[in-house]
N, C-alpha and C positions, 0 to 999 in steps of 0.2 A: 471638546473636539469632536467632531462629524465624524463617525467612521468609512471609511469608503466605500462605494457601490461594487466595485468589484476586484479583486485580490488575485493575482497569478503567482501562483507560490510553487515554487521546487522543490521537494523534497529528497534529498542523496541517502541512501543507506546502506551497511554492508551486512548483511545477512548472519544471522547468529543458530546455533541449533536450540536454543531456544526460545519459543514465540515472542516475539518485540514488539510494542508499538512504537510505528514510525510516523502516522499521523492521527491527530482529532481533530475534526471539523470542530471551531471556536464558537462558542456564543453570538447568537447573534446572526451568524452565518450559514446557509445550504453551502456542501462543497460540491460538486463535479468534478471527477477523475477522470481527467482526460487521457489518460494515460499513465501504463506502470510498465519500464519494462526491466530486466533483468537481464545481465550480463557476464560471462561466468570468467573469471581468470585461472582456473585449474586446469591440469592436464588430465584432468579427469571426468566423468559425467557428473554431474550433482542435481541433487531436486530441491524446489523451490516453493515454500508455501504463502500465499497470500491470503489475509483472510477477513472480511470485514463482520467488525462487533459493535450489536448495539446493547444497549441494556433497555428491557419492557417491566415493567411493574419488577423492578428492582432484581432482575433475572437476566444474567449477559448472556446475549443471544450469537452464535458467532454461526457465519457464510462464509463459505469456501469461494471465493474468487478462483484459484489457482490452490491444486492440490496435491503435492508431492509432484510436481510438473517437470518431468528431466530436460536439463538444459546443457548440450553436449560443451565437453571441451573448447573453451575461448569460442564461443558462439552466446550471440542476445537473443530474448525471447521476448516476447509482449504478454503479459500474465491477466490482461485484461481482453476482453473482447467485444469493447461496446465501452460507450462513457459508464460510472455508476455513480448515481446522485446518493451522498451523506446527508444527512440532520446533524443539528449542534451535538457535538460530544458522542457521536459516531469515530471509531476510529479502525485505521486497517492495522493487521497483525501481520509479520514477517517471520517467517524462519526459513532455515535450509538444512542438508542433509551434514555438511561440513562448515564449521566457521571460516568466516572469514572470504571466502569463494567467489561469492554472486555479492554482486554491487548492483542495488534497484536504485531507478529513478520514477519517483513520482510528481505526477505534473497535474495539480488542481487549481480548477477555479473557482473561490468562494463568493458566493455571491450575497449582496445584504437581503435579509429575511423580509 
């Protein structure tokens, strides 16, 4: 079977205190993140860390996207500022300051290599 030219994928996630991955760009595919944004349901401030990790000559390399980013009270954020283009088996990391909190939505599109 042909894999397809281009892939719109969503990804939902609810933020944990410690670092998660919520996505990896798949074989075969460049992804473009067209957006990540975060949205908090607590009655209180919380921060929110985004972070994308690659691995180079067998060394995982991790960028800060979004870094301990405070997002007020039942208010959304956008933790990206620009698209940011993956490679295969690229993936971003999630955490926050409280479980459970902040609900991200990730929105890429993978495209065939």
């Amino acid at each position: 079977m042909a894999l397809a030219l281009n892939n719109y994928v969503t990804v939902p996630s609810i933020a944990v205190t410690n670092p998660v991955g919520i996505y990896t760009a798949p074989a075969g595919y460049n992804a473009i993140v067209l957006c990540a944004q975060a949205s908090s349901t607590s009655d209180n401030s919380q921060d929110v860390t985004l972070a994308h990790k690659r691995e180079i000559v067998g060394i995982a390399v991790t960028t800060y996207s979004s870094y301990k980013k405070p997002i007020s009270s039942h208010d959304t954020i956008e933790l990206t500022t620009g698209k940011l283009a993956l490679s295969p088996g690229d993936s971003f990391i999630l955490s926050c300051s409280v479980n459970n909190e902040i609900h991200v939505l990730l929105t890429v599109l993978e495209t065939l290599i």
